[in-house]
Structures are given as C-alpha cells and as structure tokens.
C-alpha positions, 0 to 999 in steps of 0.5 A: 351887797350891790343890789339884783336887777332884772329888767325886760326889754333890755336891748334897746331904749329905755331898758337899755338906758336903763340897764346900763345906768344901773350897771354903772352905779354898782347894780348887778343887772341881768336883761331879759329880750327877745333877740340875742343882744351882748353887752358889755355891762350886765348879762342878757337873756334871749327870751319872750316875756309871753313864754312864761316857762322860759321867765321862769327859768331865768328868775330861778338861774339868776337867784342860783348865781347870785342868792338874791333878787331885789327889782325887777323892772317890768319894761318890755312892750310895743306900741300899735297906731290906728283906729280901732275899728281897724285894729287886727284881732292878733295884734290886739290880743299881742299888745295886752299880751306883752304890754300888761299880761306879762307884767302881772304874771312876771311879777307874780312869779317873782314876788316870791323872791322879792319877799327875802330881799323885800325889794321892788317890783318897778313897772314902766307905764305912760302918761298915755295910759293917764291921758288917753291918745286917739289911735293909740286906744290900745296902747293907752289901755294896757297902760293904763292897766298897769297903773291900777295894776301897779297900785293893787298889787302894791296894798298885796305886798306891803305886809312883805314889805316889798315896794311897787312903783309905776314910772310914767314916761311921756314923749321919749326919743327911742326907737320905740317911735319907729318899732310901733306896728300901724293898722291902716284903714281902708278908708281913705278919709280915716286913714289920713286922719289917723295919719295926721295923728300918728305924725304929730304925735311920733314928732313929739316923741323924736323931740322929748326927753332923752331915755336917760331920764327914765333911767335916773327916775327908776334909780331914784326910786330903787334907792327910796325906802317909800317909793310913790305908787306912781312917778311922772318923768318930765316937768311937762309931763308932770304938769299934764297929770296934774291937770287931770285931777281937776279938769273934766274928762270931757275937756281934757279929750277936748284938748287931746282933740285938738292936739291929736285928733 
C-alpha cells in the first residue's frame, strides 16, 4: 500500500515542494497550514500547528479515511532576525511555540499511529541550528532543540520501530527569506549592524540551493529501513557540519563573526 504522509507548513516552500514531490512518486500526501491553500496533487487542512485540538482532529479524520498513517513531516515554522536584546517577548514566545513546541507535541500525538505502521516521524531542522547565526539566536535555538529532540525521541521509539530522522537544510531559495519577522533596534549603530547581518545572510538564501533538494532528501530517507538521526542537504553545507566536529567552538563564532556578524 502507497505510504501516508502528513507534513506542516504544506502551502509554500519546502513543504510545498516537498508535498508535491511525494504526491508525484505514489504517496498519499495530506497538508496541514494556516491559510486555506488547494492543490491539485494532495489534500490541504487549514489549521495552526499550536491548536493542538484541531491537529488532533485531522490526524484522527486522515487514519478514519485512509486506516493508516506512515510519516509525518514536522516542517511548519518562521524565522525572526534581530538582536536579541530587541527581541519582543511575543515573538519569542511564538517562535519556540511553532518552531519546536509544535514538533514535539504534534509527534507526541501521532506516535501512536506510527507504532502500526512502524513509520517515520521526519523533522526539518537547519544547519542553523549546528552553526549558531547572529541575529538569528532565536531561530537557531528552536532548531537546535529539534535536532536533540529528534535524537531523544528516536532511543523512545526504536522498541516500535519507528524511524526519526532531522533534515538540515542550509541556505534554500524560498519565500521563508521574505516571511521572516524583524525586530529592529532602536539604536541606530546596532540596527545597521543587524542589518549588514540580515542582508548578507537573506543573500545567501536567494542563491542557495533549490527547495526541491529538501524534498528528494525527505524522499530519500522515507524509503530507508535505517535512516541516519540527522541528514545535512547540500555538499557546502555537508562540509560545514563537518568541521564542527573538530574545530573549537570559539573558532568556529570567529568565522561566522566575520561572515555575519
């Protein structure tokens, strides 16, 4: 039977991408996003990941169509670019909200699911969330959380044999660049720093990799028996990880220092 996927943040970017990628090789796909979205390909629930009753609902309604659920993708989530001294205490509550709160209580819910069909909870992280990004010190944290989230969980669930994988993208040409909230500063000297930062940093995102990458790496690693506990897309970005495990902390905020700061 063609494999049951439920993915967040189904209306653009990469859950897009990916929604559609996976619709196309024979998977039965259902999104889950905020605004009302149609597609041709797969089905589309309007729902925020935080109304955890309304997820609920849809996990329940898709296993009463369908008799199954395989994967789900953990992808919904927003970027916030400032100092964090600047940072408004609503939005730093709503980033950890949706960016990791959501991904260890929507997995929570469907763990039970997954135990019949032993399947696959797939979150997508960053390679932010490995190299920490000046104003981006939000943005890095949740994902970070979401890596260690992704490994604890994993030792939960192997008796069930259900897989958990984190996908680590690094610069990605989406409108996720565009999407990201900014908390200005009210000094001037730090505003222009921050930004210099932002600027350089959405640069590299409009010229990185498309988001279609992400989607084969998710298809990729929905089709291993053993998935990896994470999986870095991009060689670039591959190599970039690799260093972390050898070079000293201090250095490596030294170079994003100088690349970003």
């Amino acid at each position: 039977m063609n494999k049951v996927v439920i993915i967040t943040g189904a209306s653009s970017g990469i859950g897009l991408e990916t929604a559609c990628f996976l619709a196309e090789k024979g998977f039965k796909v259902y999104g889950i996003s905020r605004r009302l979205f149609k597609h041709e390909l797969f089905e589309n629930f309007q729902a925020d990941v935080n109304n955890y009753q309304d997820i609920e609902n849809i996990f329940k309604t898709v296993y009463e169509r369908e008799g199954r659920i395989d994967v789900i993708i953990n992808n919904a989530g927003f970027g916030i670019a400032g100092a964090l001294c600047d940072a408004k205490t609503e939005n730093i509550e709503n980033i950890v909200k949706t960016n990791l709160t959501s991904v260890a209580i929507l997995s929570s819910k469907i763990i039970p699911y997954l135990k019949e069909t032993e399947g696959y909870i797939i979150n997508i992280s960053s390679v932010g969330g490995i190299i920490p990004l000046p104003y981006q010190a939000l943005y890095s944290a949740t994902k970070a959380g979401v890596e260690i989230l992704t490994r604890a969980v994993a030792t939960e669930v192997k008796p069930f044999k259900i897989k958990v994988c984190a996908i680590l993208p690094g610069d990605t040409k989406t409108g996720f660049t565009q999407a990201r909230i900014i908390d200005n500063s009210t000094d001037k000297d730090s505003n222009d720093r921050m930004k210099k930062s932002v600027n350089k940093m959405e640069k590299d995102e409009q010229s990185g990799k498309s988001p279609l990458t992400v989607a084969k790496a998710v298809f990729k690693m929905i089709n291993k028996k053993n998935p990896p506990l994470r999986f870095v897309v991009g060689g670039l970005s591959k190599f970039e990880v690799f260093l972390t495990r050898f070079l000293p902390l201090k250095l490596i905020n030294f170079i994003v220092k100088k690349m970003y700061g």
